[in-house]
C-alpha positions as CSV (number, residue, x, y, z in Angstrom):
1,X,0.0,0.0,0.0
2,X,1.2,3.3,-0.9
3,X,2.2,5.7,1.8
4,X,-0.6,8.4,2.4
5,X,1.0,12.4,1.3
6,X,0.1,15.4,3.8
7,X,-1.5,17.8,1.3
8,X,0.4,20.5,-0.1
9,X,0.9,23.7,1.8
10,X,-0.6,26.7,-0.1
11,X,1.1,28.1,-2.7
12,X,2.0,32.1,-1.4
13,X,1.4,34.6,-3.9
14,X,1.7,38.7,-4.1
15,X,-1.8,40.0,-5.8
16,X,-2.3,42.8,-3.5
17,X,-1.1,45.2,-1.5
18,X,-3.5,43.1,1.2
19,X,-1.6,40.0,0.8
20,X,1.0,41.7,3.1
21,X,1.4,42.8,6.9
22,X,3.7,45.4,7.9
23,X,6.5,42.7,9.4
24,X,6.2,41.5,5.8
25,X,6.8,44.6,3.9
26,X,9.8,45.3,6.0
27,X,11.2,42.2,5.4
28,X,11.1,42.4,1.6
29,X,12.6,46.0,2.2
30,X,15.1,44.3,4.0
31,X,15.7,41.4,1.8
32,X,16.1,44.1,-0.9
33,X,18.4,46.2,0.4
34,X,20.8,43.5,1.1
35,X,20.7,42.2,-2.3
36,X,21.9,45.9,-3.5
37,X,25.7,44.9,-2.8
38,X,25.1,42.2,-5.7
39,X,24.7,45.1,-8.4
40,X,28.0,46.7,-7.9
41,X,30.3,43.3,-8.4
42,X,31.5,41.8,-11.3
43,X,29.8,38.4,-11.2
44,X,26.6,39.5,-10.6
45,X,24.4,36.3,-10.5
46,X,23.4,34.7,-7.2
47,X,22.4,30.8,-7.3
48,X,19.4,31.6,-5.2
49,X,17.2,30.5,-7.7
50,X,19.4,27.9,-9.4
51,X,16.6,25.2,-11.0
52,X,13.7,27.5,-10.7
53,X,11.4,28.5,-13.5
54,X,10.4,31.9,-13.7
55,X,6.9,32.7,-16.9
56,X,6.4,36.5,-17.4
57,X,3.2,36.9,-19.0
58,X,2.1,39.8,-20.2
59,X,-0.7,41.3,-22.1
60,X,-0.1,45.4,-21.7
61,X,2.6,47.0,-22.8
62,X,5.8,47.2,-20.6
63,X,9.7,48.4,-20.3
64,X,10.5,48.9,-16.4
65,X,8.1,46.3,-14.4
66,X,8.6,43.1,-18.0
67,X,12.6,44.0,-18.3
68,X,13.0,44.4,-14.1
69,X,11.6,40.8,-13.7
70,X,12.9,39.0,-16.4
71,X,16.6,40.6,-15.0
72,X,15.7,39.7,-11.0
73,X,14.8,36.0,-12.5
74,X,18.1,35.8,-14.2
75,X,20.2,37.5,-11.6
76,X,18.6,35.3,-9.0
77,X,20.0,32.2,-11.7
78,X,16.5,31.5,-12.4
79,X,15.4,30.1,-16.0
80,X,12.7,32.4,-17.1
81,X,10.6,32.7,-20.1
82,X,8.4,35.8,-20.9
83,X,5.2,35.7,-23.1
84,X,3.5,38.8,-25.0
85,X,-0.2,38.8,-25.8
86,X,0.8,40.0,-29.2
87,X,2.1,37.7,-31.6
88,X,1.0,34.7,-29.3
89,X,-2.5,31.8,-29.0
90,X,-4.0,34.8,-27.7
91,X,-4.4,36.9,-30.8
92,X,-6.6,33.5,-32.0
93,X,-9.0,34.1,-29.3
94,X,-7.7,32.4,-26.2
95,X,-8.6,32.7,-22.8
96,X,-6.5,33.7,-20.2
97,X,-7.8,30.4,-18.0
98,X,-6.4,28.2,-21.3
99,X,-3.1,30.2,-21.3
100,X,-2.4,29.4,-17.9
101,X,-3.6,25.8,-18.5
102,X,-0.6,25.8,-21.2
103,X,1.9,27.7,-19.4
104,X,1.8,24.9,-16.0
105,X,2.1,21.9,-17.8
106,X,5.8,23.4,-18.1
107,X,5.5,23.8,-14.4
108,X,6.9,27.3,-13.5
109,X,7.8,28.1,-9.8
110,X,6.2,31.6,-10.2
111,X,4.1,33.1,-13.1
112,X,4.4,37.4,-12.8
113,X,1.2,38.6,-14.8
114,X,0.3,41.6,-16.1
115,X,-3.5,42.3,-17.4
116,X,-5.7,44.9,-18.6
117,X,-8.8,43.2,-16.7
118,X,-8.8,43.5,-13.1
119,X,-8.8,40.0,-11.8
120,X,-6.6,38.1,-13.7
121,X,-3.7,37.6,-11.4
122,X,-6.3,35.5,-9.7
123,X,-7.5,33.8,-12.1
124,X,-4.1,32.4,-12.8
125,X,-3.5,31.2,-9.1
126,X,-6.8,29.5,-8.8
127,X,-5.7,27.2,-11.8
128,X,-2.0,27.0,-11.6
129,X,0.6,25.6,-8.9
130,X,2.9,28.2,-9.7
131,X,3.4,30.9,-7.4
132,X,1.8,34.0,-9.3
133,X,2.7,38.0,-9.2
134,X,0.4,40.5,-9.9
135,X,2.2,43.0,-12.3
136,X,-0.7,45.3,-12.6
137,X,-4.1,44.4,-13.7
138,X,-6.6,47.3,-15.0
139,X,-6.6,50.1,-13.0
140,X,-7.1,48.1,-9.5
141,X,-3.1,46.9,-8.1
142,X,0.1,47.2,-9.0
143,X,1.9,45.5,-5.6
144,X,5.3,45.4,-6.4
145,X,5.9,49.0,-7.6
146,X,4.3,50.1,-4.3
147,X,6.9,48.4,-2.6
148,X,9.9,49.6,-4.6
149,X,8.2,52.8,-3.9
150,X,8.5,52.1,-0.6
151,X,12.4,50.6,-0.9
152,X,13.1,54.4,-2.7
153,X,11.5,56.8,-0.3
154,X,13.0,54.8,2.9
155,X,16.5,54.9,1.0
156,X,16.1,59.0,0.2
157,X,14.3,59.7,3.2
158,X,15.5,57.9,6.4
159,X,12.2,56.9,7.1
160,X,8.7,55.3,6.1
161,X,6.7,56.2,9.6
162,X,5.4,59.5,9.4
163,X,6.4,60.4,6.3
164,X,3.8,62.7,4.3
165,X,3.3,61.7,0.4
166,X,1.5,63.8,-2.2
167,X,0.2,61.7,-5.1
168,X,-0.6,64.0,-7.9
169,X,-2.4,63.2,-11.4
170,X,-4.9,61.0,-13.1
171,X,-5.8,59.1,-9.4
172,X,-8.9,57.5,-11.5
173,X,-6.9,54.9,-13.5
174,X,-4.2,54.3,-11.8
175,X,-3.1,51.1,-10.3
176,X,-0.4,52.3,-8.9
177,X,-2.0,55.0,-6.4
178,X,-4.2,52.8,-5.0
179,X,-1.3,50.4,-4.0
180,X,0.6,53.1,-2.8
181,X,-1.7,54.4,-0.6
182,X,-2.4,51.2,1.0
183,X,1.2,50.4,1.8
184,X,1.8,54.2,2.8
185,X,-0.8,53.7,5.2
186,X,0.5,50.1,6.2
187,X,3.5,51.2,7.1
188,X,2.3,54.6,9.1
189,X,2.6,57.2,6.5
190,X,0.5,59.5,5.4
191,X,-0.9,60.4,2.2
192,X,-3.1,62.8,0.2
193,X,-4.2,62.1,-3.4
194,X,-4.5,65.4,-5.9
195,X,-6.0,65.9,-8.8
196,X,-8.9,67.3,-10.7
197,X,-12.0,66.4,-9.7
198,X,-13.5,64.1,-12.8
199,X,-9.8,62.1,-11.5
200,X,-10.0,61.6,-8.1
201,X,-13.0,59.4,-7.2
202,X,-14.8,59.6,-4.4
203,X,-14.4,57.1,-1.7
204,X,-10.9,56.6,-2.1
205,X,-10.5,57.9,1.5
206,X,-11.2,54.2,2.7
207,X,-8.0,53.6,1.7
208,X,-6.1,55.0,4.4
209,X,-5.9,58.7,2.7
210,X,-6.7,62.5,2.0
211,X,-8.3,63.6,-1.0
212,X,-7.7,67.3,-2.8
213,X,-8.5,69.2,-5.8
214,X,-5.9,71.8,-4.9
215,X,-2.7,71.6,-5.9
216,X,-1.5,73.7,-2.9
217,X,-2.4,70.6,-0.7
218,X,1.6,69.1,-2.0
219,X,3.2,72.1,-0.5
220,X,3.8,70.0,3.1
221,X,4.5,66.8,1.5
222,X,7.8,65.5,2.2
223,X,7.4,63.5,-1.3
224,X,5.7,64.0,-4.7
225,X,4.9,61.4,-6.6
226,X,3.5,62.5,-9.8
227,X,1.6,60.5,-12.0
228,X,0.6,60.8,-16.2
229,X,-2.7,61.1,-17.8
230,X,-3.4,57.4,-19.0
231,X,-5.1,58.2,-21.9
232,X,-5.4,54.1,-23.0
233,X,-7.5,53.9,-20.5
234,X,-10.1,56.7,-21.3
235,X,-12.9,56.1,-23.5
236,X,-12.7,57.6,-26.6
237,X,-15.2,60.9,-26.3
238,X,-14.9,61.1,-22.8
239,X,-12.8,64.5,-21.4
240,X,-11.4,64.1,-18.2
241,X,-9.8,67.8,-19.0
242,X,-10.8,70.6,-21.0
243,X,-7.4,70.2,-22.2
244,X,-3.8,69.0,-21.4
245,X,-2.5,72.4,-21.4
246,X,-4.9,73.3,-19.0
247,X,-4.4,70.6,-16.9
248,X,-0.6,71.4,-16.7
249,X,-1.4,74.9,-16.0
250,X,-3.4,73.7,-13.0
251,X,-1.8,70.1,-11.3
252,X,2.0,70.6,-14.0
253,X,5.3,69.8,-11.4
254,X,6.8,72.8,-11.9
255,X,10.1,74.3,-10.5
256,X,7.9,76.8,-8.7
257,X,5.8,74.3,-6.6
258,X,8.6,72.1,-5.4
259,X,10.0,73.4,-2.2
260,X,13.4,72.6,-1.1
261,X,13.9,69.4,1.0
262,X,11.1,67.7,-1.4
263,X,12.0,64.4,-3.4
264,X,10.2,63.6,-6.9
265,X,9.0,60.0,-7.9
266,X,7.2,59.1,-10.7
267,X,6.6,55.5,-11.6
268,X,7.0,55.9,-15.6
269,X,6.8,56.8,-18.1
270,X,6.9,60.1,-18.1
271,X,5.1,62.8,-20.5
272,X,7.5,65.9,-19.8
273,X,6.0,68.9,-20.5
274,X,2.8,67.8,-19.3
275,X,2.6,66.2,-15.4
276,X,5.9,67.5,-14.9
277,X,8.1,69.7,-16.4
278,X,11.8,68.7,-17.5
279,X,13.5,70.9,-15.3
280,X,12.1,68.9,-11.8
281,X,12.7,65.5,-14.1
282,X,16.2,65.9,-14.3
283,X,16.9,67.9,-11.1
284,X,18.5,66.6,-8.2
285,X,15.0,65.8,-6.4
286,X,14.0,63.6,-8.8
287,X,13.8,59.9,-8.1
288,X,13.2,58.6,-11.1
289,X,16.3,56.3,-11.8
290,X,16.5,55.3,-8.2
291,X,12.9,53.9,-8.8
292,X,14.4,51.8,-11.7
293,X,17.1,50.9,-9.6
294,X,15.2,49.3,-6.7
295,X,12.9,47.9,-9.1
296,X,15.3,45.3,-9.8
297,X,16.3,44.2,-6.4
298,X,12.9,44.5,-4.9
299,X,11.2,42.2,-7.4
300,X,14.3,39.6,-6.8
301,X,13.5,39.7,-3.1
302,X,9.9,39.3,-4.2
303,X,11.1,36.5,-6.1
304,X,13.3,35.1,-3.6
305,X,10.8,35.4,-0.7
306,X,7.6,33.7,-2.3
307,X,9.8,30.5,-3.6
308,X,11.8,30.3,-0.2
309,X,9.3,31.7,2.7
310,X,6.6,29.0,3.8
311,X,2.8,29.9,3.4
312,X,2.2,31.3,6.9
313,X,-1.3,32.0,5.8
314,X,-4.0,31.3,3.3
315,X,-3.2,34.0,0.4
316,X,-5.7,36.6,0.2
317,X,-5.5,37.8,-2.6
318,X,-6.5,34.2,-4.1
319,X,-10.1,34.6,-2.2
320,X,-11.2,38.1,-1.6
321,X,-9.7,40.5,-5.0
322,X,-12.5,41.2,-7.3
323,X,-12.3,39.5,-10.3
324,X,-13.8,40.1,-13.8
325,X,-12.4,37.5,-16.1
326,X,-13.8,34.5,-16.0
């Protein structure tokens, strides 16, 4: 007679913001900030991840969040693979649920996703063993540049508690401010989110933040993080903004409203000339490339931590994320 298996632990996953505690977060932080010594020597590949089998799959465009993975797999010694919508089964209609059908009978350690439908991360770790990332889906998460977000401001800062964080732009459809604001507020920061009124929803206060229309409301902040219009993801007829020159007249980064002692993030890609002007982009406040920077070795601790950490709890963001894709 065979000998009787104990199930399976659950697989971990990172879907949301809400997958994670505080203890958590700082230990990716962690995890990432001592993998930084790796990017300055000359052999740069760890064997972490030696035998492991990393599937990037992604159906929106991407240059920081697709080439940052696919380098964190490989520096981490991983094998990886990545997959574009275009050009692939999915252009002859099909579904995501068959995709990730195909993609574990290769059976990957971790599948990083991104998606225009919100959801879809899900989807893929209801009916996969693989270990799954959410790389943004729709306009609802975007985890894992909230926590090189994080990485960058505790870095340039000193600190994460108490630290005061305008988030300026097109609030509606962005993924990324509403996992920022959760993790600010996870972590004890405090945040406001500015924009023009047809782009900062009401409601978004349950969150953990403060909501403005003025774009005085940044003058305390200690950071700005500036975000661009997402025009893909505006129906066509539908104005937002009487125009973009107005709206850079009113909620533009300019030199003039950024006081001394403030840093400048913005998650990319930037429209200079319209959320922020040229001359804060390539000043000395700006964050920009330090975001790239601790894209990389935040997404290898991500990386590291879901293949090596043991499931000390059922994954949320398998059971309670809303999902439309079926």
């Amino acid at each position: 007679m065979s000998e009787l298996r104990p199930p399976a632990p659950p697989r971990r996953h990172l879907l949301s913001i809400r997958d994670l505690d505080r203890s958590e977060v700082e230990r990716l932080l962690d995890t990432a900030r001592s993998l930084t010594s790796s990017l300055d020597r000359e052999l740069k590949k760890l064997p972490t991840l030696r035998g492991r089998t990393v599937v990037n799959l992604f159906y929106e465009s991407s240059t920081r969040t697709l080439a940052s993975f696919e380098l964190a797999a490989k520096r981490l010694s991983a094998d990886t693979m990545s997959l574009r919508s275009t050009g692939s089964s999915v252009d002859k209609g099909e579904s995501l649920k068959d995709t990730a059908l195909t993609l574990a009978a290769y059976d990957p350690d971790v599948i990083v996703i991104r998606h225009p439908a919100i959801g879809a991360p899900g989807v893929v770790a209801r009916v996969t063993d693989a270990h799954v990332v959410n790389a943004g889906d729709g306009k609802h998460q975007h985890p894992t540049q909230a926590l090189l977000d994080l990485y960058t401001m505790r870095e340039a800062v000193g600190r994460l508690e108490g630290l005061h964080v305008a988030v300026v732009g097109d609030i509606l459809h962005s993924r990324v401010a509403r996992s920022l604001v959760q993790a600010l507020a996870l972590v004890g920061a405090r945040s406001v989110l500015v924009g023009p009124p047809t782009l900062v929803p009401r409601g978004l206060e349950a969150l953990g933040c403060e909501l403005s229309t003025d774009i005085r409301a940044i003058e305390d902040a200690d950071v700005v993080y500036v975000l661009r219009m997402q025009r893909e993801r505006m129906a066509a007829g539908e104005a937002y903004v009487p125009s973009l020159r107005e709206y850079t007249a009113l909620y533009g980064i300019t030199p003039d409203r950024i006081r001394a002692g403030q840093v400048v993030m913005h998650p990319g890609p930037m429209n200079r000339g319209v959320e922020i002007d040229a001359r804060v982009a390539d000043s000395e406040a700006a964050l920009v490339v330090d975001q790239v920077r601790a894209g990389l070795v935040v997404r290898m601790a991500v990386l590291y931590d879901l293949v090596t950490q043991p499931a000390a709890r059922e994954p949320l963001g398998v059971t309670s994320e809303p999902a439309e894709v079926v």
